[in-house]
N, C-alpha and C positions, 0 to 999 in steps of 0.2 A: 504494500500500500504506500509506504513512503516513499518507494523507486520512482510509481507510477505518482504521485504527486510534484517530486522533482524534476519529474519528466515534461509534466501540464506548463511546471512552472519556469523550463528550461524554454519549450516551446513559445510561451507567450512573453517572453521576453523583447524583442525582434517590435510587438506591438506596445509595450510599456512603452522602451526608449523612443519610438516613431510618436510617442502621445507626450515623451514629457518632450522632446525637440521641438511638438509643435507648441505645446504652453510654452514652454521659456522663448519661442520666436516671436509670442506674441504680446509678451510684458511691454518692448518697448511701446506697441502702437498702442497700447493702456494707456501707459502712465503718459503720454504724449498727448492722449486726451484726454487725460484729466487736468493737464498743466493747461491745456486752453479753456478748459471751462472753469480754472480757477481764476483765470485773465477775465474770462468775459464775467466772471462771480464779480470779480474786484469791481470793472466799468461802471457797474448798477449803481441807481443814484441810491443811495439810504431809502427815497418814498419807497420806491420799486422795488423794494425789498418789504418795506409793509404790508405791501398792498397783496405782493403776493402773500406773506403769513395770512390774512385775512381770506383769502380767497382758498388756503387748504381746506379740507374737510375738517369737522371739529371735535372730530375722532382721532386726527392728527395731532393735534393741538394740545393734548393734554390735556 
């Protein structure tokens, strides 16, 4: 039983590392976007930052 388990787990290896290549290829165009929607967060005048809290649901809200 443990042959055939390090067997399963020899075989599926080949698809781990092709799954973590693609997550780690894709950090940078993450954090890439999230540095521009901290740019465009900053632009907003302070109203426009109210007015959206008011406009969430108030289930949101606390």
């Amino acid at each position: 039983m443990q042959y055939e388990l390090a067997e399963r787990l020899i075989e599926s290896l080949p698809k781990v590392l092709g799954a973590c290549r693609e997550f780690t290829g894709s950090v940078p165009k993450v954090i890439g976007s999230l540095s521009g929607r901290r740019q465009e967060f900053a632009r907003r005048r302070p109203r426009d930052l109210s007015k959206d809290r008011w406009e969430l649901p108030k289930s949101l809200l606390g």
